[in-house]
FIDO-100858 format. One record per atom (N, C-alpha, C): residue in one letter; residue number from 1; x, y, z. Coordinates in Angstrom, 2 decimals. Layout:
<sites>
<site kefi="A" fikol="NUM" x="X" y="Y" z="Z"/>
...
</sites>
This chain:
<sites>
<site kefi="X" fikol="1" x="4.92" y="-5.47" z="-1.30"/>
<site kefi="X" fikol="1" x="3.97" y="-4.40" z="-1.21"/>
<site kefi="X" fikol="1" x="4.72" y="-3.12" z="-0.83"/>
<site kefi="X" fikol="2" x="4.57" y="-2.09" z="-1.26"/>
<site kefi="X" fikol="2" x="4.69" y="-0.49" z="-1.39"/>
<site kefi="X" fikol="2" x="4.11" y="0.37" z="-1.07"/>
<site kefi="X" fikol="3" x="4.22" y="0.65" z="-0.07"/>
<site kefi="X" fikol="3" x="2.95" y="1.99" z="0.92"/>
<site kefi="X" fikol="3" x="3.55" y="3.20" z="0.26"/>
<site kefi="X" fikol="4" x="2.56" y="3.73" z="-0.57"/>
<site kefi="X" fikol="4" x="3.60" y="5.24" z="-0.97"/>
<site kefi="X" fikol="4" x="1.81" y="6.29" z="-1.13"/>
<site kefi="X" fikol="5" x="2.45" y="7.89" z="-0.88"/>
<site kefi="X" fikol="5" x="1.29" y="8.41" z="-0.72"/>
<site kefi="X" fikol="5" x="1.15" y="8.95" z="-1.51"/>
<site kefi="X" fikol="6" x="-0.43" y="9.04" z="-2.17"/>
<site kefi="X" fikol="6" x="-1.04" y="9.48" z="-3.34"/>
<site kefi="X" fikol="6" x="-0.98" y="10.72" z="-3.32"/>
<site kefi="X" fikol="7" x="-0.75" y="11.55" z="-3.93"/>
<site kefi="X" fikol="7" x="-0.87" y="12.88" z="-3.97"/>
<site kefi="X" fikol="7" x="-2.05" y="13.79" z="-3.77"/>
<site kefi="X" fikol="8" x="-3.34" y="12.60" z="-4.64"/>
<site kefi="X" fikol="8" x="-4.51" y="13.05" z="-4.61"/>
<site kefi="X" fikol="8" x="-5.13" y="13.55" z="-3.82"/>
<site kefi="X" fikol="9" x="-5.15" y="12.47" z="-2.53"/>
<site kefi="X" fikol="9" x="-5.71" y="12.61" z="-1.16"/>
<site kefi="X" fikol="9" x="-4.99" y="12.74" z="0.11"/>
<site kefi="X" fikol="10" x="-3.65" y="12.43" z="0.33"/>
<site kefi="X" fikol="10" x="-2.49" y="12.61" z="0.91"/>
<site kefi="X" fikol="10" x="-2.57" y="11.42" z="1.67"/>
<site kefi="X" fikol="11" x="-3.22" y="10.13" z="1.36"/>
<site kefi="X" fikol="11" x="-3.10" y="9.28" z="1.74"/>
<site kefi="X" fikol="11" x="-2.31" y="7.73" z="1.71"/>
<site kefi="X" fikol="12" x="-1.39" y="7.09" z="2.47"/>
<site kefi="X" fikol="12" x="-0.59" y="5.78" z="1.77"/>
<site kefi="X" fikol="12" x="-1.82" y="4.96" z="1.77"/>
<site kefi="X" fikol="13" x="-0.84" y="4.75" z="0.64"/>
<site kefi="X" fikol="13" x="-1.99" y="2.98" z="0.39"/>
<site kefi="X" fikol="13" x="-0.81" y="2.21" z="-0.31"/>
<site kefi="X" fikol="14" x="-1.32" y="1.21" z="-0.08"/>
<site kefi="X" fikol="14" x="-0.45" y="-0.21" z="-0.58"/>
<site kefi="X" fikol="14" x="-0.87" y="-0.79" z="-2.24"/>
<site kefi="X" fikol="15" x="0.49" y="-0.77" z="-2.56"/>
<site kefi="X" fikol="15" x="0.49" y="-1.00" z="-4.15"/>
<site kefi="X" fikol="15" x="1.68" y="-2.01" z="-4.15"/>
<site kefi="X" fikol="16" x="0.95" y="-2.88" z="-5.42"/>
<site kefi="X" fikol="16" x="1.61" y="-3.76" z="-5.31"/>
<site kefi="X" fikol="16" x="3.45" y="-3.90" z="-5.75"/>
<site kefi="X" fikol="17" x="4.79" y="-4.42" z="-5.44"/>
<site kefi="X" fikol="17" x="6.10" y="-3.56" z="-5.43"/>
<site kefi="X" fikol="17" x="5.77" y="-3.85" z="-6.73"/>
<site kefi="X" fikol="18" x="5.58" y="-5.03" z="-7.75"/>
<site kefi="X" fikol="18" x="5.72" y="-5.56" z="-9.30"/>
<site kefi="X" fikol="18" x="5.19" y="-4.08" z="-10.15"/>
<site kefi="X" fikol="19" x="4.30" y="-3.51" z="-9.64"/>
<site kefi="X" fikol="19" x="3.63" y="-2.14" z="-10.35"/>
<site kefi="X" fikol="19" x="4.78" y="-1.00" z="-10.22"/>
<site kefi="X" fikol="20" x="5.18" y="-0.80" z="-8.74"/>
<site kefi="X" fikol="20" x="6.29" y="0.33" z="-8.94"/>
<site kefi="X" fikol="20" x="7.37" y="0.05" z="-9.25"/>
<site kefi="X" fikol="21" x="7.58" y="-1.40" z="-9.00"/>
<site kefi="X" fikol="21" x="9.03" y="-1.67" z="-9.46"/>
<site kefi="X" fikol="21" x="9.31" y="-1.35" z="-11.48"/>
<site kefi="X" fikol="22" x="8.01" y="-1.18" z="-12.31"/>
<site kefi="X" fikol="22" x="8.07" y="-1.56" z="-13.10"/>
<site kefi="X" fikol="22" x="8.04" y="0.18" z="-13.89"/>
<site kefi="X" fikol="23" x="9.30" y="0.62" z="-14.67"/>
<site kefi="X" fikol="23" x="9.55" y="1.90" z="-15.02"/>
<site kefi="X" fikol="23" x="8.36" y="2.45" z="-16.30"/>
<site kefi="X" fikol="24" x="7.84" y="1.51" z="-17.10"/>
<site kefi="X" fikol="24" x="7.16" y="1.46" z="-18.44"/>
<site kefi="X" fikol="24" x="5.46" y="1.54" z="-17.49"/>
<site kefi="X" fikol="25" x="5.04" y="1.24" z="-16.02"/>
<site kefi="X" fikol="25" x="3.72" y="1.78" z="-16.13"/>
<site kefi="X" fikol="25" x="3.63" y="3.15" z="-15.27"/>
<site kefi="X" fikol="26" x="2.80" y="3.90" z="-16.16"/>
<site kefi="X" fikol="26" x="2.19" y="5.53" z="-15.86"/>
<site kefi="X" fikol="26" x="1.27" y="5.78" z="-14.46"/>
<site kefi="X" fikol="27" x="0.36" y="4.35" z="-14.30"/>
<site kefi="X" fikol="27" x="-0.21" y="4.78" z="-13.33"/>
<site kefi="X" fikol="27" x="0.41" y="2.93" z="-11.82"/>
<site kefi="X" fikol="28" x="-0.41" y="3.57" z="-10.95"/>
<site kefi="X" fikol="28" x="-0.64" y="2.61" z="-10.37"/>
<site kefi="X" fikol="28" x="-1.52" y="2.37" z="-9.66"/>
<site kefi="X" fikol="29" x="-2.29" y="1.00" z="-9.37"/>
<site kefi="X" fikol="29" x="-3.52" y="0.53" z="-8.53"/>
<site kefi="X" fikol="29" x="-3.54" y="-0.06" z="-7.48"/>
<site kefi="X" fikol="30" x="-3.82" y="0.75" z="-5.98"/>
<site kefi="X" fikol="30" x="-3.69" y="0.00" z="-4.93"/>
<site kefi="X" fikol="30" x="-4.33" y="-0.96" z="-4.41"/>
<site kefi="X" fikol="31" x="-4.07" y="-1.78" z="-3.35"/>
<site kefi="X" fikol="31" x="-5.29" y="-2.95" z="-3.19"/>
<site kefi="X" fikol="31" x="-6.96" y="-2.62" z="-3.07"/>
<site kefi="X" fikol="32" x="-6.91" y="-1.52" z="-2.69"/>
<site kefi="X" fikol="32" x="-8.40" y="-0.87" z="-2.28"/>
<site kefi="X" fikol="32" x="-8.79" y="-0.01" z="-3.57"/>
<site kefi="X" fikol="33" x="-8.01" y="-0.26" z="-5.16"/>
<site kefi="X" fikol="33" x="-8.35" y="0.21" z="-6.41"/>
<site kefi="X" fikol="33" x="-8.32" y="1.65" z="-6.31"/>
<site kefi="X" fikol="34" x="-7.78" y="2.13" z="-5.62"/>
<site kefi="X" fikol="34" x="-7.22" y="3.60" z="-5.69"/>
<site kefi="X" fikol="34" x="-6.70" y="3.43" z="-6.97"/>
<site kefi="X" fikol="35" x="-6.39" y="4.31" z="-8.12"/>
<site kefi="X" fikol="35" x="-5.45" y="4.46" z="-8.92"/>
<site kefi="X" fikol="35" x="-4.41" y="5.88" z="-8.99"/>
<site kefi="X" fikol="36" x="-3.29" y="6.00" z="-9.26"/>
<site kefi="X" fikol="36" x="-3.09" y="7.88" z="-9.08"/>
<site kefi="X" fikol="36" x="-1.72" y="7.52" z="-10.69"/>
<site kefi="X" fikol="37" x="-1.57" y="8.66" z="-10.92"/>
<site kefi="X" fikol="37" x="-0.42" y="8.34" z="-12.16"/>
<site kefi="X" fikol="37" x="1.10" y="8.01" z="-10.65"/>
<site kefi="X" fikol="38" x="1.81" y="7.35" z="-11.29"/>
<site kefi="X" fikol="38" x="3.13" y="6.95" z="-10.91"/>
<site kefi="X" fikol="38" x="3.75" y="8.14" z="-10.51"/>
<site kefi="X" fikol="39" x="3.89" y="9.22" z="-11.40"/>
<site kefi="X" fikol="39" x="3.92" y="10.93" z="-10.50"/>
<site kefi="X" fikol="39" x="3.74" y="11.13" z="-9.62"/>
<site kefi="X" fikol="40" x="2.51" y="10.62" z="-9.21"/>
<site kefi="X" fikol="40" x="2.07" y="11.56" z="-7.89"/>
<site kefi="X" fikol="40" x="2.02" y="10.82" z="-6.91"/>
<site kefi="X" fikol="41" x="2.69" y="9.63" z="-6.88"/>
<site kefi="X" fikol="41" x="2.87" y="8.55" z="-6.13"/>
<site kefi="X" fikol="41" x="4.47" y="9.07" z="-5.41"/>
<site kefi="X" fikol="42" x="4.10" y="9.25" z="-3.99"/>
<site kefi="X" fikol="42" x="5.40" y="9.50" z="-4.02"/>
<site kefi="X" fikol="42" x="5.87" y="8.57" z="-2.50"/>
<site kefi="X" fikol="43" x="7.08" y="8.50" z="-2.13"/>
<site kefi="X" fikol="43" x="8.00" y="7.48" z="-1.24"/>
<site kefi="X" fikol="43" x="8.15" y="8.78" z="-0.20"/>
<site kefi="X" fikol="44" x="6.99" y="8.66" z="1.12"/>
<site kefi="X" fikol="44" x="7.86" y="9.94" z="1.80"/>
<site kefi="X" fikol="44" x="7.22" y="9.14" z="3.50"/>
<site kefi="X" fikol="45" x="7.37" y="9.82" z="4.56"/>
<site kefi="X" fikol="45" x="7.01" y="9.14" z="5.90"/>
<site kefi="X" fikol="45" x="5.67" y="9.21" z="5.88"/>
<site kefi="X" fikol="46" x="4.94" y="7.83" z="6.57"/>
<site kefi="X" fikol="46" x="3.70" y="7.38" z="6.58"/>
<site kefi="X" fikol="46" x="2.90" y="8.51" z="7.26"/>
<site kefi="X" fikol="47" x="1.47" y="8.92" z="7.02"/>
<site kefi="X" fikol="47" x="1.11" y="9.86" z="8.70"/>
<site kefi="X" fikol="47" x="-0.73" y="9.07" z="8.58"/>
<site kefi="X" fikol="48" x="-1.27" y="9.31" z="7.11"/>
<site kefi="X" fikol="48" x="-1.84" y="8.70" z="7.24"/>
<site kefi="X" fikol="48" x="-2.39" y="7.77" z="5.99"/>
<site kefi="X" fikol="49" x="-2.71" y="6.08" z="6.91"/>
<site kefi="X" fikol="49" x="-3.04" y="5.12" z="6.06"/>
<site kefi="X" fikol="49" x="-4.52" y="4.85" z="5.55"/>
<site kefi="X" fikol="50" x="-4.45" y="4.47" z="4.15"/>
<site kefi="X" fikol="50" x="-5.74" y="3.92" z="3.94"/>
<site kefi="X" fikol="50" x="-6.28" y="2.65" z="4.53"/>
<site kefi="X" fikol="51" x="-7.44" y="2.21" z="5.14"/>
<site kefi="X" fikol="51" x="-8.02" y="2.03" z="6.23"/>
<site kefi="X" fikol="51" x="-8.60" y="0.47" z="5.21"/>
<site kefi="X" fikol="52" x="-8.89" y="0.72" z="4.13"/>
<site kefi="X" fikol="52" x="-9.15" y="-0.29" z="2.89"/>
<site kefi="X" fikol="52" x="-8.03" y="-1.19" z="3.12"/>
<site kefi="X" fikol="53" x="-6.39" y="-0.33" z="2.58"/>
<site kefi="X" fikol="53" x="-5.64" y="-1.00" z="2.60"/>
<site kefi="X" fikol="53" x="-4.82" y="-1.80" z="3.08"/>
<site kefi="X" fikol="54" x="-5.28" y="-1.11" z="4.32"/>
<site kefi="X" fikol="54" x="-4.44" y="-2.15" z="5.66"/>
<site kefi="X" fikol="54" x="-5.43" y="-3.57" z="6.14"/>
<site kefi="X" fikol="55" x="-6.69" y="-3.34" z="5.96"/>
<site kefi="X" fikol="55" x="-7.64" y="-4.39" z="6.14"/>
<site kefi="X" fikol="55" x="-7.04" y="-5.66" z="4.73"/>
<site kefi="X" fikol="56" x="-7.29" y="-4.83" z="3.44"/>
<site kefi="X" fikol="56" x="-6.49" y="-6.11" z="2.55"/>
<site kefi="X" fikol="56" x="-5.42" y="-6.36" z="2.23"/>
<site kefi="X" fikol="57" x="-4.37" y="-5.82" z="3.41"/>
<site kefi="X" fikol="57" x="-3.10" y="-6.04" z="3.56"/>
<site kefi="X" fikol="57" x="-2.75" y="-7.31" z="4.21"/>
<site kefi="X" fikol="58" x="-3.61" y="-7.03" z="5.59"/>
<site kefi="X" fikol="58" x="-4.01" y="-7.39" z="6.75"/>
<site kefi="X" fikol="58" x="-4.49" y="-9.10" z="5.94"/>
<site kefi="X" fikol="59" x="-5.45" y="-9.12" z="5.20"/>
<site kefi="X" fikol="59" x="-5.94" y="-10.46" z="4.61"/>
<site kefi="X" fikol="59" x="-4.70" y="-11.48" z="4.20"/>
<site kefi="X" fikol="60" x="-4.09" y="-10.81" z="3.94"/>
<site kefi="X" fikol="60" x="-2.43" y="-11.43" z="2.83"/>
<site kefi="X" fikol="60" x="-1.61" y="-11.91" z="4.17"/>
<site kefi="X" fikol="61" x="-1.51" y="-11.67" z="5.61"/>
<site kefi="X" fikol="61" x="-0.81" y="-12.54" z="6.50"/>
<site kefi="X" fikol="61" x="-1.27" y="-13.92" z="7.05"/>
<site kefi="X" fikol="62" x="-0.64" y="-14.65" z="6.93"/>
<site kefi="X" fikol="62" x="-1.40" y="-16.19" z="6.82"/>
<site kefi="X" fikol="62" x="-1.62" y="-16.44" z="8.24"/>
<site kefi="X" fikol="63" x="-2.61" y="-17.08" z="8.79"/>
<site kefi="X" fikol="63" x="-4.22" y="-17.84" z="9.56"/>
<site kefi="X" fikol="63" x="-2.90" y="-18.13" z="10.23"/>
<site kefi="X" fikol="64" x="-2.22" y="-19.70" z="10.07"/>
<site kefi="X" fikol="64" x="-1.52" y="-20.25" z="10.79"/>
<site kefi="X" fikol="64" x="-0.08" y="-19.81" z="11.72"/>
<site kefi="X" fikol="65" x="-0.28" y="-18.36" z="11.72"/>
<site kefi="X" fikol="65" x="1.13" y="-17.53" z="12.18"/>
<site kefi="X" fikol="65" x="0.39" y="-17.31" z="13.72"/>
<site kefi="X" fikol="66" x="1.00" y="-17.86" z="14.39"/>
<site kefi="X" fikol="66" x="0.35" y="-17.43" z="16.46"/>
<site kefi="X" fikol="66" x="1.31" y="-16.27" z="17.01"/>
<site kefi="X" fikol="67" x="0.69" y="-15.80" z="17.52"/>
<site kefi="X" fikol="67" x="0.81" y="-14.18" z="18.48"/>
<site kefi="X" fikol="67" x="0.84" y="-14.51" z="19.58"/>
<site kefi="X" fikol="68" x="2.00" y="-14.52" z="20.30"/>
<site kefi="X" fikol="68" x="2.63" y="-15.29" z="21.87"/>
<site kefi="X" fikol="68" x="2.85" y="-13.91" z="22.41"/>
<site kefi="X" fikol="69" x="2.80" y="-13.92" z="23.88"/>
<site kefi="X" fikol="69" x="2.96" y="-12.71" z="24.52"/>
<site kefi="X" fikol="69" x="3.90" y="-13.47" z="25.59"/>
<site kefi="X" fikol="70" x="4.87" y="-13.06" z="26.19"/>
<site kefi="X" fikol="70" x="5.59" y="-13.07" z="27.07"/>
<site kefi="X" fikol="70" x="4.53" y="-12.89" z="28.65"/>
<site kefi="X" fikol="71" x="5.23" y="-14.46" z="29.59"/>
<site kefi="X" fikol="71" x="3.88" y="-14.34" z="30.98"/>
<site kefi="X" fikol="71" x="3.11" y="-15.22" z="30.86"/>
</sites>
């Protein structure tokens, strides 16, 4: 997965890497169906995330992983 920010709205969202990795497509579709052309998709520091995308990001880490705290 590829957090890169849309130009549209100035927001990252998560796209899948197989879409950007791939030079022949024009646009791309994030998990939350954002679409923007591959242009305006750009690789720069996060500030702010789509709120969609981190929830069905968030879905994709598997149940059986435990969160231990030190104490």
């Amino acid at each position: 997965m590829d957090w890169l920010m849309s130009a549209y709205d100035s927001t990252w969202h998560a796209f899948p890497a197989a879409q950007v990795d791939d030079p022949a497509r024009t646009f791309y579709q994030a998990l939350c169906d954002h679409s923007v052309p591959a242009r305006h998709a750009e690789h720069t520091a996060p500030r702010v995330f789509c709120p969609a995308c981190l929830v069905l990001y968030g879905a994709h880490i598997p149940d059986e992983q435990r969160w231990q705290t030190d104490g």
